[in-house]
Backbone as CSV, one residue per row, in Angstrom:
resi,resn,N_x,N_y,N_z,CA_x,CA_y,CA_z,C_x,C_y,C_z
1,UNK,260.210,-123.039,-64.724,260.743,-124.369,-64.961,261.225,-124.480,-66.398
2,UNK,262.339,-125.301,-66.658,262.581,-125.695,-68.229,262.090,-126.311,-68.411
3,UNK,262.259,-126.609,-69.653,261.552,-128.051,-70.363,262.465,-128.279,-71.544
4,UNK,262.199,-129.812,-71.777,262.721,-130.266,-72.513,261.987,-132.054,-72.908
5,UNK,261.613,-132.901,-73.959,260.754,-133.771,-74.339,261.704,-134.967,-73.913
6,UNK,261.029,-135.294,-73.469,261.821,-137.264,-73.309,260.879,-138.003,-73.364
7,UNK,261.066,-139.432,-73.664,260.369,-140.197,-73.881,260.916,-141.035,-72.555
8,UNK,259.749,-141.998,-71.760,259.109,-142.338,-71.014,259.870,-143.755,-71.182
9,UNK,260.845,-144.045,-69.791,261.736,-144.924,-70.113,262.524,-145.986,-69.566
10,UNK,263.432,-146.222,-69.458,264.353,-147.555,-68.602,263.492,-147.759,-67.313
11,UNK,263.634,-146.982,-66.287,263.792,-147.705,-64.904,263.017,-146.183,-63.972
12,UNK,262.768,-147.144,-62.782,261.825,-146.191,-62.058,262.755,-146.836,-60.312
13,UNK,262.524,-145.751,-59.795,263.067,-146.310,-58.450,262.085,-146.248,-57.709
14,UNK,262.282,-146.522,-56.540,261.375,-145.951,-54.745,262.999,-146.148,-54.255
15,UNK,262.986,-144.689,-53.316,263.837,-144.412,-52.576,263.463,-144.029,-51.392
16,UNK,263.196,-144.017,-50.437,262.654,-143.068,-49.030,260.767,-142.884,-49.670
17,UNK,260.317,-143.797,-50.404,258.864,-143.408,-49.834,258.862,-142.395,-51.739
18,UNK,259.833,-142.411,-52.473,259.401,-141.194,-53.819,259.648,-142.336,-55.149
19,UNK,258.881,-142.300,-55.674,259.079,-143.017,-57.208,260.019,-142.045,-57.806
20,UNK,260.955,-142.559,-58.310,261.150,-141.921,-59.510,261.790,-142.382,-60.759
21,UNK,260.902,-141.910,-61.864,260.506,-142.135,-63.489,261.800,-142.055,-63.954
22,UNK,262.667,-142.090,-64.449,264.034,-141.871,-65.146,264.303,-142.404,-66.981
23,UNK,265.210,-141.410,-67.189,264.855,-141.981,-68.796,266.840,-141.671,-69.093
24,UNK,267.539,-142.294,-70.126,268.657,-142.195,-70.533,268.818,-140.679,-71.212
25,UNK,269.734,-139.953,-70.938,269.450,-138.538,-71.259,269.706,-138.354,-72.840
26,UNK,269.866,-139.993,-73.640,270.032,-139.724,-75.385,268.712,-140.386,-75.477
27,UNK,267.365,-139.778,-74.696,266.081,-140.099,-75.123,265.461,-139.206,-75.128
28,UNK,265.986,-137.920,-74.679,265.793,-136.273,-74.792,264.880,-136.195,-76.143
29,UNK,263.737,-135.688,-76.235,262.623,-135.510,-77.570,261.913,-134.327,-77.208
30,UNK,261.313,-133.452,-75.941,260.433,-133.306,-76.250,260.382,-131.842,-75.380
31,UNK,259.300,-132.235,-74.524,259.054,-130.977,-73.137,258.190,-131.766,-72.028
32,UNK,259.467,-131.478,-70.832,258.707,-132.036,-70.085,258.959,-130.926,-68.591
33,UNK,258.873,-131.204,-67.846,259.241,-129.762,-66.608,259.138,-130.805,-65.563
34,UNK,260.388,-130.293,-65.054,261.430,-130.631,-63.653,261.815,-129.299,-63.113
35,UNK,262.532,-129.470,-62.525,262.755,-128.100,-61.394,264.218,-127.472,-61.964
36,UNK,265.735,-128.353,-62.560,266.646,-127.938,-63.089,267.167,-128.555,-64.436
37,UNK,266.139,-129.795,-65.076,266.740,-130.246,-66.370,267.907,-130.972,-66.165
38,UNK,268.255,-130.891,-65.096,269.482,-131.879,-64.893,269.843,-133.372,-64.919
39,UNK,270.828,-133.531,-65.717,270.965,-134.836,-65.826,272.435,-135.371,-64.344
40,UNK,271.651,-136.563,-63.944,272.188,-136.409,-62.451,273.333,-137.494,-63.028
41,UNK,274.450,-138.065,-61.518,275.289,-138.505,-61.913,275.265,-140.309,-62.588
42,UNK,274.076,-140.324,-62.932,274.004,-141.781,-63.584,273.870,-141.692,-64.872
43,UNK,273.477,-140.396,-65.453,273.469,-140.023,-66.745,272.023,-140.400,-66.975
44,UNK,271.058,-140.181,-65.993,270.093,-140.406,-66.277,269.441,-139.123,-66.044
45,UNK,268.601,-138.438,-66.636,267.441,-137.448,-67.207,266.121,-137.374,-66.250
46,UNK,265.999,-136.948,-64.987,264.764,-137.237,-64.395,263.324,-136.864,-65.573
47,UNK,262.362,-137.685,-65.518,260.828,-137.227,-65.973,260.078,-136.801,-64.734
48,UNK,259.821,-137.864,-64.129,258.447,-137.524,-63.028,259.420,-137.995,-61.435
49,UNK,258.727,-137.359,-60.615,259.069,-137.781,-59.208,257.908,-138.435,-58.381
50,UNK,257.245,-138.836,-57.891,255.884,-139.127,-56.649,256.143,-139.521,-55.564
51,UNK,255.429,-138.616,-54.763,255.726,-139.223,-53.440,254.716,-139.759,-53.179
52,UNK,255.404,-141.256,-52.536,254.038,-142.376,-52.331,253.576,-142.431,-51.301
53,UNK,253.589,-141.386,-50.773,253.220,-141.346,-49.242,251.923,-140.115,-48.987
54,UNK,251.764,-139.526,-50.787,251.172,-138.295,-50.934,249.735,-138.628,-50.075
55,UNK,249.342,-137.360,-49.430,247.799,-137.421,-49.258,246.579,-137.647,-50.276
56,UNK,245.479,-138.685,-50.138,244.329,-138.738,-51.261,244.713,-137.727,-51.480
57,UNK,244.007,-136.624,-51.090,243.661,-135.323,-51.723,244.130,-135.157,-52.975
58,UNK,245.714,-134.981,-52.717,247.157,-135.017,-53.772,246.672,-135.754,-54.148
59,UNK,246.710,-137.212,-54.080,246.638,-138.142,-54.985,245.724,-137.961,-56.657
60,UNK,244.229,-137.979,-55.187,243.429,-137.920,-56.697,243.569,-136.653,-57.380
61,UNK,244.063,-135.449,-56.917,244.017,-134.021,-58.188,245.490,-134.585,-59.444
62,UNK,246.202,-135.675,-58.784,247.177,-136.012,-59.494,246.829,-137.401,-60.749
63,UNK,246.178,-138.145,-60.336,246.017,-139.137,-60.747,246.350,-139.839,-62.195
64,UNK,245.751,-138.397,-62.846,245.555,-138.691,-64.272,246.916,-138.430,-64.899
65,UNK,247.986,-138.096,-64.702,249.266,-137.658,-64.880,250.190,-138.746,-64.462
66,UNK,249.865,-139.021,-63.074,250.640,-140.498,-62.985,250.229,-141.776,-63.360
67,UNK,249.092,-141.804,-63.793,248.832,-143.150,-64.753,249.437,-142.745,-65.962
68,UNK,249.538,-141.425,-66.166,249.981,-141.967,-68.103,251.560,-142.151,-67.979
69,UNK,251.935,-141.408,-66.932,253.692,-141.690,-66.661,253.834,-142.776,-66.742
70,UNK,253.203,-143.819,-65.344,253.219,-144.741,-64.798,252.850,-145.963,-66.340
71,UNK,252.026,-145.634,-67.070,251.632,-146.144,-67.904,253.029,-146.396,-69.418
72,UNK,253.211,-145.071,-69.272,254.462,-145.048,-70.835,255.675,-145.617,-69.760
73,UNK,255.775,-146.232,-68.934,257.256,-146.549,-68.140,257.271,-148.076,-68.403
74,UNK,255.759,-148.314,-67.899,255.545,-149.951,-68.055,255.241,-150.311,-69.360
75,UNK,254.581,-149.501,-70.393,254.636,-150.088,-71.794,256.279,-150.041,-72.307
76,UNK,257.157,-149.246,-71.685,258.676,-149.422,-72.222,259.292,-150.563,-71.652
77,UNK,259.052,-150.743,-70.503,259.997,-151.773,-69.746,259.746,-153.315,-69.652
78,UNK,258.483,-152.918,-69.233,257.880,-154.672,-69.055,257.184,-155.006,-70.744
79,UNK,256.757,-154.130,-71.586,255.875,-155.001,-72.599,256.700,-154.525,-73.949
80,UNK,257.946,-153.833,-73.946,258.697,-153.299,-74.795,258.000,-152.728,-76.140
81,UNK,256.863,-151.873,-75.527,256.339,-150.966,-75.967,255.392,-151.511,-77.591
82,UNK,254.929,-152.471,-76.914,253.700,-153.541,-78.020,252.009,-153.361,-77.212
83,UNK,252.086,-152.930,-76.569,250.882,-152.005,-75.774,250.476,-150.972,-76.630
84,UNK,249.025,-150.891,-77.276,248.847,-149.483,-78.022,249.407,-148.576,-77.505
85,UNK,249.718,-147.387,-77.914,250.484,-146.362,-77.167,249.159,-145.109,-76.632
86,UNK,247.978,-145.052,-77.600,246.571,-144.729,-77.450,245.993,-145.702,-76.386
87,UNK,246.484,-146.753,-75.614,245.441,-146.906,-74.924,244.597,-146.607,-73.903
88,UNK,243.091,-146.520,-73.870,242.574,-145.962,-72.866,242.211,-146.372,-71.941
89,UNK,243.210,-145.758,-70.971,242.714,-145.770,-69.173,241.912,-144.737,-68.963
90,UNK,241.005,-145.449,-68.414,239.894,-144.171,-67.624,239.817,-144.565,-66.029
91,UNK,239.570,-143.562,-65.530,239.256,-143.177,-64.111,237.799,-143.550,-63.975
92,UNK,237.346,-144.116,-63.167,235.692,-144.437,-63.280,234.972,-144.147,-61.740
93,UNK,233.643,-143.959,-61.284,233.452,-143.824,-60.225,232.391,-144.779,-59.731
94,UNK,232.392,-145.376,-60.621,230.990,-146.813,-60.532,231.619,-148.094,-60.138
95,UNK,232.835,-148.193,-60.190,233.697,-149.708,-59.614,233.685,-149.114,-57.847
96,UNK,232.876,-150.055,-57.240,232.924,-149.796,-55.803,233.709,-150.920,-54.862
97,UNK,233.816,-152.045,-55.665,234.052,-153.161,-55.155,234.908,-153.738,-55.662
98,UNK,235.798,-153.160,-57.239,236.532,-154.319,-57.373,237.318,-152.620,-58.184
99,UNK,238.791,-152.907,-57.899,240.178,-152.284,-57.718,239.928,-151.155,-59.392
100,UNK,239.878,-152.564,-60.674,239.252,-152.094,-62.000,239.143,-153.084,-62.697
101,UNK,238.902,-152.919,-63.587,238.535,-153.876,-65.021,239.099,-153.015,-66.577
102,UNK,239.392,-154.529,-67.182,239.880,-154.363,-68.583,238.674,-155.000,-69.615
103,UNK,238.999,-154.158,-70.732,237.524,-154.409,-71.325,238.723,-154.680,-72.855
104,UNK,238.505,-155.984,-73.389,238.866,-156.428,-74.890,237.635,-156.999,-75.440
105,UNK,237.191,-156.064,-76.565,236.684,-156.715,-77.347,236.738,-156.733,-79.003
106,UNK,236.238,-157.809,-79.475,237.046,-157.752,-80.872,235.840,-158.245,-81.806
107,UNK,235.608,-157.364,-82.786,234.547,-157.748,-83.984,235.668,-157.937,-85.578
108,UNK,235.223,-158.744,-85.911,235.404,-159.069,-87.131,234.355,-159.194,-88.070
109,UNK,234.806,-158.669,-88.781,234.183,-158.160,-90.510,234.572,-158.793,-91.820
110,UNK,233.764,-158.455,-92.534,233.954,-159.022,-93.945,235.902,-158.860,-94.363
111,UNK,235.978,-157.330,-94.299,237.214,-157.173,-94.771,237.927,-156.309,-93.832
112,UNK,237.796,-156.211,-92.902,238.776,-155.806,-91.490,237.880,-156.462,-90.028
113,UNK,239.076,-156.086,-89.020,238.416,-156.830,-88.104,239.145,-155.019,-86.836
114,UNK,237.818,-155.361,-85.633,237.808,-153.652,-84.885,238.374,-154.428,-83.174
115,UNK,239.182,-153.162,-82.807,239.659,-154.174,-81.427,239.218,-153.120,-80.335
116,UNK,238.139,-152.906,-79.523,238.411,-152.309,-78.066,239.147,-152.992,-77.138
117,UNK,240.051,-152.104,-76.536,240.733,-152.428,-75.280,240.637,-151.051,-74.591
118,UNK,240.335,-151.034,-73.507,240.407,-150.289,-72.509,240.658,-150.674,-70.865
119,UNK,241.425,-150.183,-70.390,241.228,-150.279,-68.612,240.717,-149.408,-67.969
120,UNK,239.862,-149.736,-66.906,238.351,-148.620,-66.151,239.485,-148.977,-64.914
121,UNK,239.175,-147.683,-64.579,240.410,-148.117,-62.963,239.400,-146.985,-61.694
122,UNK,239.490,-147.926,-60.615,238.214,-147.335,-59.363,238.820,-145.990,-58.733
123,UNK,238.205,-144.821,-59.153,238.408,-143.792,-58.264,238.386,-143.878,-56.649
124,UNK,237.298,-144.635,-56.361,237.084,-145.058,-55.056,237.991,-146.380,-54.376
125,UNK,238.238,-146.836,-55.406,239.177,-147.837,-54.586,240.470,-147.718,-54.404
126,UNK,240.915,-147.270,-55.762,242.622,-146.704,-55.947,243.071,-145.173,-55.450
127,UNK,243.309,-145.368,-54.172,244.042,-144.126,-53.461,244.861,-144.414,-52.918
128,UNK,245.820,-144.691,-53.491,247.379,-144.583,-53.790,248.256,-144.986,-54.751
129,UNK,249.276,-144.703,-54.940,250.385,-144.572,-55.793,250.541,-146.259,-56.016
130,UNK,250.970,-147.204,-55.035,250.857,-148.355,-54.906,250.051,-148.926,-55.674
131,UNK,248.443,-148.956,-54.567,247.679,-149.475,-55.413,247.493,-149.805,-56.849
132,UNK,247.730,-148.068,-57.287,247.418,-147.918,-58.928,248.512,-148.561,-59.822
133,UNK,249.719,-149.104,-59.425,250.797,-149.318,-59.694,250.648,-150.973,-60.183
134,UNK,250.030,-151.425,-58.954,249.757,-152.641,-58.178,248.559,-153.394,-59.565
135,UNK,247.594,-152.288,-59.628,246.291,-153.077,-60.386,246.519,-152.936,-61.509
136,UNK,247.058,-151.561,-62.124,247.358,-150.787,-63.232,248.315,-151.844,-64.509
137,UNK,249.459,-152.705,-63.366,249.894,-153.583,-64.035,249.520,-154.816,-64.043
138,UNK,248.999,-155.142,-63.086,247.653,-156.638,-63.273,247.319,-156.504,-64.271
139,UNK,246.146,-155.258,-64.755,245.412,-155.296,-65.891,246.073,-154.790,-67.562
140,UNK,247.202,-154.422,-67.365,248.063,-154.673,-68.516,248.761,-155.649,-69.057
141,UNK,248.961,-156.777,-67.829,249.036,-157.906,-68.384,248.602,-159.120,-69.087
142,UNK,246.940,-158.428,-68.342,245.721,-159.132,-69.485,245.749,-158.602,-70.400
143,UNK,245.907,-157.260,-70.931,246.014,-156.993,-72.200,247.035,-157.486,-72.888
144,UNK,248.080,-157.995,-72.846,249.360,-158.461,-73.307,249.520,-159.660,-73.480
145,UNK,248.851,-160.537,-72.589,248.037,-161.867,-72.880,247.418,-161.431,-73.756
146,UNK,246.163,-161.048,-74.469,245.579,-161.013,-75.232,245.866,-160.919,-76.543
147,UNK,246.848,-159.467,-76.506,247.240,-158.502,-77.584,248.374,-159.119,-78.293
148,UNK,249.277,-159.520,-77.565,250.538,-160.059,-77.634,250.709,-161.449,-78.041
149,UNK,250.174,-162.269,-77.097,250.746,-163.245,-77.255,249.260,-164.001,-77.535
150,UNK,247.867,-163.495,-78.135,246.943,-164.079,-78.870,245.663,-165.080,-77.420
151,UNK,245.967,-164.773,-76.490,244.863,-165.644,-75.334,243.622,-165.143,-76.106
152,UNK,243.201,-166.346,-75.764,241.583,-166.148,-76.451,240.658,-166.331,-75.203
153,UNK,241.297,-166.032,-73.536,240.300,-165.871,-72.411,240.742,-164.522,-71.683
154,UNK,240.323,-164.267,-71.042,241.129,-163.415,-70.146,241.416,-163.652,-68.838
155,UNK,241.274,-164.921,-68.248,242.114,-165.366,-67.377,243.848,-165.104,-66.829
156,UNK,243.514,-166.224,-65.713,245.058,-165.659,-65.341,246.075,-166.830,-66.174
157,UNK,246.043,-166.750,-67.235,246.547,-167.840,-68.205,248.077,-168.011,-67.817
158,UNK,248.861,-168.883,-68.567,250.259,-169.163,-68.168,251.067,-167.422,-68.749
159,UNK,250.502,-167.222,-70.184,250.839,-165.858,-70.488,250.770,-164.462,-69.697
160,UNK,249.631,-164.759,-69.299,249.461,-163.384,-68.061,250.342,-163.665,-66.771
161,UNK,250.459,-164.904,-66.343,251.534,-165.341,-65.457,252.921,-165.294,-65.781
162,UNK,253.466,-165.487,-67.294,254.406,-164.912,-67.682,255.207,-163.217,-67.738
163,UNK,253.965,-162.863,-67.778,254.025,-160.928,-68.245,254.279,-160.500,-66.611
164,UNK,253.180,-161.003,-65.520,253.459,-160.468,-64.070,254.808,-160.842,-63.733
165,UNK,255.441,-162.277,-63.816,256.839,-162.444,-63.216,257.099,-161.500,-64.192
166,UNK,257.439,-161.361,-65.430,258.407,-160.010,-65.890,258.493,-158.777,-65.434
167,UNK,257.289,-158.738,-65.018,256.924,-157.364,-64.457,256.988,-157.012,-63.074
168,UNK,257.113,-158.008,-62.192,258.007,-157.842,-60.467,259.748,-157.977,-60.857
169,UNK,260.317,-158.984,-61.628,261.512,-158.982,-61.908,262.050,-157.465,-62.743
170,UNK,261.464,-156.938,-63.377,262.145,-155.584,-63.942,261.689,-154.294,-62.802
171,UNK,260.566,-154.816,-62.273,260.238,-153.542,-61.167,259.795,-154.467,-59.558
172,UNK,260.912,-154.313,-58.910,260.649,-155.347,-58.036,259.596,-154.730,-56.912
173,UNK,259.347,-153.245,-56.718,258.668,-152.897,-56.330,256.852,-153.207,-56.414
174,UNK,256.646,-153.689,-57.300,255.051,-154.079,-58.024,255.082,-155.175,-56.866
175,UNK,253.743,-155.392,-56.507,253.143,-156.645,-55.902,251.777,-157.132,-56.790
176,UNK,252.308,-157.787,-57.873,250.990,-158.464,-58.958,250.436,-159.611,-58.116
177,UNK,249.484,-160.047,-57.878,248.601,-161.212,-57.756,247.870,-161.364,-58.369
178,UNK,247.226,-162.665,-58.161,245.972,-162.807,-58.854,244.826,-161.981,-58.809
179,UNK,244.382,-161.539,-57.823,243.368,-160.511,-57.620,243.572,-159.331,-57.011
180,UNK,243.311,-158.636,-56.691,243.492,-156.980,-55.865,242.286,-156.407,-55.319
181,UNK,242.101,-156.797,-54.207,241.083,-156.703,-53.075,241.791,-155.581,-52.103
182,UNK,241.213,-154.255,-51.532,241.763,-153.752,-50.760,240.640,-153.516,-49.722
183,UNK,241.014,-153.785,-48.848,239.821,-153.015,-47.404,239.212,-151.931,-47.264
């Protein structure tokens, strides 16, 4: 395979059941591996492909690769990249019942002040592409409420309700709600 670095970018499709990641080919930086490096006839640069139809199995040996894709696509598009770029998603195996959780917390000090943010996302609950897509951006929008635009709850505030419509309108594929309960 070649390679070549791009940064993580514009627009993502679903076509027949396959995501795919796409970046403007004057965002070329880095190394990344595709099958021909080709820039197709939109002048767009493939990054990642997924098929959302993959088996668990696939899924979870994949997981950790398509959250950070999935992750640098939506900090470019929907939050124009004001999302730490370090932030940590973890995979967890102790959420049995609820999709995941975002963890902000913030100490202040004499002369600086310390911020955790992290998202815990359910191994057991999130098996699929969807799903993870689905919760992955729920819970980035609480961070963006928070981070962004200063919420001092983590509710589904007018701000976090702001960030989800942005975030079905630039990716109409997402289904954000208020909660994410799966059977």
């Amino acid at each position: 395979m070649n390679g070549g670095r791009v940064r993580a970018n514009k627009s993502s499709t679903i076509s027949q059941g396959v995501i795919d990641i796409t970046s403007d080919d004057s965002d070329i930086e880095g190394v990344i591996t595709n099958e021909n490096n080709s820039v197709n006839k939109q002048g767009n640069f493939p990054i990642a492909k997924y098929d959302t139809s993959v088996s668990q199995k696939t899924f979870a040996q994949e997981r950790y690769e398509i959250t950070n894709k999935l992750f640098e696509l939506y900090n470019k598009t929907i939050f124009e990249d004001k999302l730490p770029k370090d932030l940590k998603i973890h995979w967890v195996n102790n959420l049995n019942r609820t999709s995941a959780k975002h963890i902000y917390e913030k100490t202040v000090y004499i002369n600086r002040q310390s911020v955790l943010c992290e998202i815990q996302l359910s191994a057991k609950v999130l098996n699929s592409i969807d799903r993870l897509k689905d919760t992955l951006v729920h819970h980035l929008c609480h961070l963006a409420a928070r981070l962004v635009d200063g919420d001092k709850n983590s509710t589904h505030s007018i701000n976090w309700i702001n960030w989800a419509q942005k975030a079905t309108n630039i990716h109409p594929d997402l289904n954000i709600t208020l909660d994410h309960h799966y059977n």
